[in-house]
N, C-alpha and C positions, 0 to 999 in steps of 0.2 A: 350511301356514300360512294362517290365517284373513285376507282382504286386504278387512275392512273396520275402519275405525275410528271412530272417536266423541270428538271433543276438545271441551273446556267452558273455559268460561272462568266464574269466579260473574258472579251478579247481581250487579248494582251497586245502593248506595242512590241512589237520584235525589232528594238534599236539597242539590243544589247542582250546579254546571259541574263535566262531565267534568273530571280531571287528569291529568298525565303517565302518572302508575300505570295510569290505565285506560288510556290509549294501549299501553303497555308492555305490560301481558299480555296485550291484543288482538292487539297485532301479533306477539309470540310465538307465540302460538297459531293467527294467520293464517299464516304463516310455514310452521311444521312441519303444519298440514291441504294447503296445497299441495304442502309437499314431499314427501308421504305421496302425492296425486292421482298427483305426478311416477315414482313409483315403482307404478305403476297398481292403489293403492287407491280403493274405495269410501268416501268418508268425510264426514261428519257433523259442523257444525260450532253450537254453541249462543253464544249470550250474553244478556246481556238484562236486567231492572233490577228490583229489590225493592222493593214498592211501599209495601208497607203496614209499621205501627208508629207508637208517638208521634211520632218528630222529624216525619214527614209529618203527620200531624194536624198539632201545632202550630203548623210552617210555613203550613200551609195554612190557618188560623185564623188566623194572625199576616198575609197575606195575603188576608183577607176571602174568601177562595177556600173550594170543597169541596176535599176531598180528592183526588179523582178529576179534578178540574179542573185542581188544583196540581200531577199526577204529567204530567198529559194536555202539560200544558204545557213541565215540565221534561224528559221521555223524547227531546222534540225534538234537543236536546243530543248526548246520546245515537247517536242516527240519526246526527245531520251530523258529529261525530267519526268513527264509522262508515263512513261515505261520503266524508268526506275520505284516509283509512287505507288506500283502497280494499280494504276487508277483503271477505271470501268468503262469509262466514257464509250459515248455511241457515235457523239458526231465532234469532227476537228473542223472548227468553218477557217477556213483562209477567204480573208475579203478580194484577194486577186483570182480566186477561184470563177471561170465563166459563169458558174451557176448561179452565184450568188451575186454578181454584176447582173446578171440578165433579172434576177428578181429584185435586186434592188432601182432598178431601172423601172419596175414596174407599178414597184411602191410607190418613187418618185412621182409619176403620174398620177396617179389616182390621189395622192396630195394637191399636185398641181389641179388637176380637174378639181377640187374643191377646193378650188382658188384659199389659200393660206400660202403662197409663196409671191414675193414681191422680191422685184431688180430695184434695186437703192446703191450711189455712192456712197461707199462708209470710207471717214479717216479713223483712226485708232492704233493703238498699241497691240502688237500685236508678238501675244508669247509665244517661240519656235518650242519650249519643251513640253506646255501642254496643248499646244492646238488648238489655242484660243485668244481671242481679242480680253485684254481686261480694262482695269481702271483705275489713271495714274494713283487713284487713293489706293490703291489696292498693292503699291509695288514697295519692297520694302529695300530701303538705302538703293534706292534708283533700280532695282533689280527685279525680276518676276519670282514672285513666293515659290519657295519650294524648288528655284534652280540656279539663284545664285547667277544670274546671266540677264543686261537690260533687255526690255524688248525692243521690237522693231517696230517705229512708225513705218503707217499703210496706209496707203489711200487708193482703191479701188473700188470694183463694181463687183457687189455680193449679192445674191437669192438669199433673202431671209424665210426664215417661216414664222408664222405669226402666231406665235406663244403666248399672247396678250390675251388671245381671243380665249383659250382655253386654260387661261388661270383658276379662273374665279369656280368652274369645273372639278378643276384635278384638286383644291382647296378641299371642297365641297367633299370629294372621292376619300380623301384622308382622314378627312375628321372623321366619317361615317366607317372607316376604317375598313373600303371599300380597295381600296390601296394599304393596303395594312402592312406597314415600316415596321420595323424589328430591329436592335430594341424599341422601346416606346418613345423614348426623349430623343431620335432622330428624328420623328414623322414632327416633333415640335419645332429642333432646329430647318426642316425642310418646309415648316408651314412659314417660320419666319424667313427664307430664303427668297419665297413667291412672294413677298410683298414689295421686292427689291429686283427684280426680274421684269425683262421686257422683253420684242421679239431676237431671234437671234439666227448667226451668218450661218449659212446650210451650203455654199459653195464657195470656191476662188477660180477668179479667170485663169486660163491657161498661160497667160504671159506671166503668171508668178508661179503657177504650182503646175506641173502636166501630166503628174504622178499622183492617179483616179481614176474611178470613174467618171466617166463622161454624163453630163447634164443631158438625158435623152430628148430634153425641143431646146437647149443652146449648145450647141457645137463649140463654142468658145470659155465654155466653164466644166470644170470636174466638182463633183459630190465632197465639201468638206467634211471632213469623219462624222458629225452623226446623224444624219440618213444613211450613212452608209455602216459607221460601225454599230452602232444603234439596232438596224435593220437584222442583225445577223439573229437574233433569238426570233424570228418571224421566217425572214428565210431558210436556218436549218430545217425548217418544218415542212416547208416548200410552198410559202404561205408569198403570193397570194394567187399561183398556178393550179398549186396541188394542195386542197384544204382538207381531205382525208385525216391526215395526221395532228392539223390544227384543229380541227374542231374535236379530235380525240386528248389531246393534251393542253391545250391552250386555255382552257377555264381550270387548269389546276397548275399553272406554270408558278414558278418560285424564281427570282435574281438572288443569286449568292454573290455580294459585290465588298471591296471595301470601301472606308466609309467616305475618302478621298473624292470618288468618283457616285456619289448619292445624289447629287444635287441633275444631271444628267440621267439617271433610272428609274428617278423618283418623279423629275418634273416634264427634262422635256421629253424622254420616248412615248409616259404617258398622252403628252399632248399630240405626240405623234398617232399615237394608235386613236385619239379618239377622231383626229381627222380622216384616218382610214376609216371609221365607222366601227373598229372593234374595242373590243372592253381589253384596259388596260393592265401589266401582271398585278398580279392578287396581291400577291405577297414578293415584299421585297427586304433582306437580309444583310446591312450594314456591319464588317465584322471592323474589328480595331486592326490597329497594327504590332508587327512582332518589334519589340525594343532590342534593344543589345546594353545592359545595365541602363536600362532607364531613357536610352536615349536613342532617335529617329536612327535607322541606319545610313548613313553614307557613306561614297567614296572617299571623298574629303579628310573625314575622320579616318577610318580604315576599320571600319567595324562591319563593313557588309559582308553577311554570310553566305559562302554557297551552297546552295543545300544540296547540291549533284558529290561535294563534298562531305558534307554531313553522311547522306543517306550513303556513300560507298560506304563509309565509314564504320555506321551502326546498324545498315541495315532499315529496308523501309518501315516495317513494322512499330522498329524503336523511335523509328523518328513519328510516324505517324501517330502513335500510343504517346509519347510525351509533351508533344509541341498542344494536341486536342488533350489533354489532358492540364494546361495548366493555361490558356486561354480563356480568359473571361469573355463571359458574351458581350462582343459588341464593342468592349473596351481595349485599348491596347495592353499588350503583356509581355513581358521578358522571355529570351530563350537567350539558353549559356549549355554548352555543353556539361558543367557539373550539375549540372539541375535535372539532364535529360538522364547522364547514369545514376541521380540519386532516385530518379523514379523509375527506370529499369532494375533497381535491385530490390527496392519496397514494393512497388505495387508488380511485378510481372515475377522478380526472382519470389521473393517470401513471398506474398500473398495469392497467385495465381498458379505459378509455378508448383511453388512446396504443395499446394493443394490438392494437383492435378498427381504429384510422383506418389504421394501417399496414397491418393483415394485408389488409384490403378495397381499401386504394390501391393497394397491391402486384399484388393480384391482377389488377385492373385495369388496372393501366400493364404488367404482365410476361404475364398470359396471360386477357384480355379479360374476367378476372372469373368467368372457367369450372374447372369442377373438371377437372382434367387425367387425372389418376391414383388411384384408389380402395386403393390400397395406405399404408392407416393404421397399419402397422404399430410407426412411432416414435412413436408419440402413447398406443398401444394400454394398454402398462401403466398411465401416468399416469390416463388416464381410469379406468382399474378400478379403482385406489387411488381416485379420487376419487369415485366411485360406492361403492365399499365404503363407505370412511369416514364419508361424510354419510350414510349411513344407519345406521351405527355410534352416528353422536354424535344423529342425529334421534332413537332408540330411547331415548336416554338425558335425552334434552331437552335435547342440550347447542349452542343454536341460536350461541352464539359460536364452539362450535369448528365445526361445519357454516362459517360465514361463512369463518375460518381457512383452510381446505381449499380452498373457491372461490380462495380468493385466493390459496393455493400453486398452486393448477390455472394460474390466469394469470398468475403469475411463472415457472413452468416455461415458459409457451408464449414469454415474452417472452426468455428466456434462449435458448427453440431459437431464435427469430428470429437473435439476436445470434449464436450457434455458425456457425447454416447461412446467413447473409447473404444473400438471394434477389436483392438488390442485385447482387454479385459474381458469383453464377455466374449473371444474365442477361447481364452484361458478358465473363464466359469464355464464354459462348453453350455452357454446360452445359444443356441443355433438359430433358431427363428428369430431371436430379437437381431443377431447379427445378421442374419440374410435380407431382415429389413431394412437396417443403417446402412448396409453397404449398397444396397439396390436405394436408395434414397441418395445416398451421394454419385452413385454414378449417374442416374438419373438427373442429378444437378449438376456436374461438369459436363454433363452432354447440353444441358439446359444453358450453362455457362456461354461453353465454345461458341453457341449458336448467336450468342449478343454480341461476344467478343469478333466475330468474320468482318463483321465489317469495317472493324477496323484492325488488328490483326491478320490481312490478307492473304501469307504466307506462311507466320507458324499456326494458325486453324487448321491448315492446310494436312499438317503433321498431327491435330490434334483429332480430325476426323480419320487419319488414316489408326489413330490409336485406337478411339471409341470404336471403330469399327460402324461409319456409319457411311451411309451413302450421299446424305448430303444434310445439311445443317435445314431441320427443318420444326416449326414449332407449334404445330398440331400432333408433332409426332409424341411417341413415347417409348421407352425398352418394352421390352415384354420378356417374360420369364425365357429364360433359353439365350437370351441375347448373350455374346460374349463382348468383352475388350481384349485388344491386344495388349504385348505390353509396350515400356514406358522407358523412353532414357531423355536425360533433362533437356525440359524445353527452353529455360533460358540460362544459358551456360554463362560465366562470367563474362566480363567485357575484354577486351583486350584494347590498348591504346596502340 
């Protein structure tokens, strides 16, 4: 089994402040890259922002700003969402970055040389908020889905790429679940998507958009977003100059996407990659969207959340632990701030928390805080369930049921507390049976913390400096002599 990985998350547009959505797939996919490390992979972590297209001209004219100026400034965003998240990430692609111009440039050709691009006039409608031609059936009360604004009629000269050619292909790739979609009833709605698909526009002349890359053999056309934004999970890799790193991570590369943008990760990059000649990602991750009581977030309404708000708020940990904790896979889910403190005070305050202040007090006041006895044998099964299973549901992306598991892992430990009372038989002055319970539970909070790092990023952090350990690791084990430190509460109440 190959023990490197490669997780992505798309690019984002940067035509406005990060949103919950991006918090959401960032910290899923920060999430399962740790918990992958946990299980001693090699892995590869991308994200990063789409820079180019009209809405950014605009903006950035509507701003008195260049283009370059206006993305320089909005990427910031970006970073300090990032940074607040304490996400892990390895590589940040910006598409106005040289580097990634000069390899997308490279791409471009080597499609061109296998002739799949054609110069055609196309008229059409044409949506400015997703950067795409639709179809009048498609517009709802004269307007483009999902923005509330007509489109604009077009009629110019576009480089298609011939998608056509490679349907019948990437069809084939799915069923055989060689392209393997996540959940399962997406790879269906994306098998019915290809039956309705044709080729599609891959550039705009310069006398409508100038804000691009440049068409490397026409001088008078820029790269429409996806050769270009598309491109960016090939080129952070440094694919197709520098193949070192592609051919080490590229046959186990994963898209963490929402499900919005499925129908472009699932049909065309594939067709793209099979025109380069490489095999397409493996696995690909449609997650739902965050609601606000049941409903899409928007401006309009005034129910959009900030999560740069949120997380000052409660801190990343909290936010990270409640948002993947109540996300169904795949499908969309509610977040409300009462929901997030009623699972900061059941599953982190009682159930985690209370767990970790006793079994450390315990140890403390009954046998100096030292591991007594290295005989884990009643702990033994649970933990291998619990180690199965999270990587059972990691494989699958199913990062709520992974949280699930943790948190049966520490309601089992809280229940042996309760059976074998460490209280009572210090007072029968049962010694050996208490040096066993107690070295069995601390054994299972260390066991704990270590599933809990990856998503608890920063109070682990305090729970390895408790355990006294040097790094969360799950080959390891105490051994007699071992001490803990002690303990003051890890999750203190909320404050508003």
């Amino acid at each position: 089994m190959s023990k490197y990985k490669f997780l992505s998350t798309p690019i984002y547009y940067p035509n406005g402040k990060p949103h919950m959505g991006h918090a959401f797939t960032n910290m899923q996919t920060d999430i399962m890259v740790r918990m992958y490390n946990l299980y001693g992979y090699e892995t590869l972590f991308s994200t990063g922002v789409d820079e180019h297209g009209t809405k950014v001209q605009q903006k950035a004219e509507s701003n008195k700003l260049s283009p370059q100026a206006w993305v320089d400034q909005l990427v910031d965003n970006f970073y300090g969402l990032n940074n607040l998240l304490d996400l892990s990430e390895h590589r940040f692609v910006r598409t106005s970055d040289e580097s990634h111009q000069k390899l997308v440039k490279d791409i471009w050709m080597k499609i061109s040389e296998n002739d799949d691009f054609y110069l055609k006039d196309y008229e059409g409608l044409y949506c400015v908020g997703s950067e795409s031609f639709i179809k009048e059936s498609d517009l709802i009360d004269g307007n483009c889905p999902g923005f509330g604004v007509p489109p604009v009629k077009m009629n110019e000269s576009n480089y298609f790429f011939k998608l056509s050619k490679y349907l019948p292909k990437i069809k084939e790739m799915i069923e055989k679940k060689e392209i393997n979609i996540q959940p399962e009833y997406r790879a269906k709605e994306v098998l019915n998507m290809i039956e309705h698909l044709g080729d599609f526009s891959v550039s705009r002349p310069k006398s409508s958009l100038e804000w691009g890359v440049e068409v490397p053999n026409d001088a008078d056309h820029v790269m429409y977003v996806w050769i270009d934004a598309l491109s960016n999970y090939l080129t952070v890799l440094g694919y197709p100059e520098n193949m070192h790193e592609f051919e080490k991570f590229w046959p186990n590369v994963e898209n963490i996407i929402g499900k919005d943008i499925l129908k472009f990760h699932a049909i065309y990059f594939p067709a793209m990659c099979l025109s380069l000649g490489i095999n397409p990602v493996s696995k690909i991750y449609a997650h739902g969207m965050i609601l606000v009581d049941g409903q899409k977030m928007s401006k309009s309404i005034g129910n959009v959340i900030d999560p740069i708000a949120v997380i000052e708020k409660y801190g990343s940990d909290v936010v990270r632990f409640s948002v993947n904790r109540e996300m169904p896979m795949g499908s969309d889910g509610d977040f409300s701030e009462d929901r997030l403190k009623e699972i900061y005070a059941s599953d982190l305050q009682s159930n985690i928390g209370n767990l970790f202040s006793r079994v450390v007090t315990m140890s403390h006041k009954f046998c100096d805080g030292e591991i007594k006895s290295d005989d884990f044998t009643e702990i033994k099964e649970a933990k291998e369930k619990l180690e199965s299973d999270v990587f059972k549901h990691l494989e699958n992306f199913e990062v709520r049921k992974m949280n699930e598991c943790i948190l049966e892992f520490s309601s089992f430990l809280n229940k042996y507390v309760e059976e074998n009372k460490p209280w009572a038989l210090n007072k029968e002055g049962n010694l050996d049976r208490l040096n066993v319970v107690l070295s069995n539970l601390l054994e299972g909070i260390r066991f704990l913390a270590c599933f809990l790092s990856p998503i608890l990023t920063k109070k682990t952090r305090d729970m390895q400096q408790i355990l006294n350990l040097e790094n969360f690791d799950l080959a390891l084990t105490y051994k007699v002599g071992d001490k803990v430190n002690t303990i003051s509460p890890l999750f203190p109440n909320l404050t508003d």
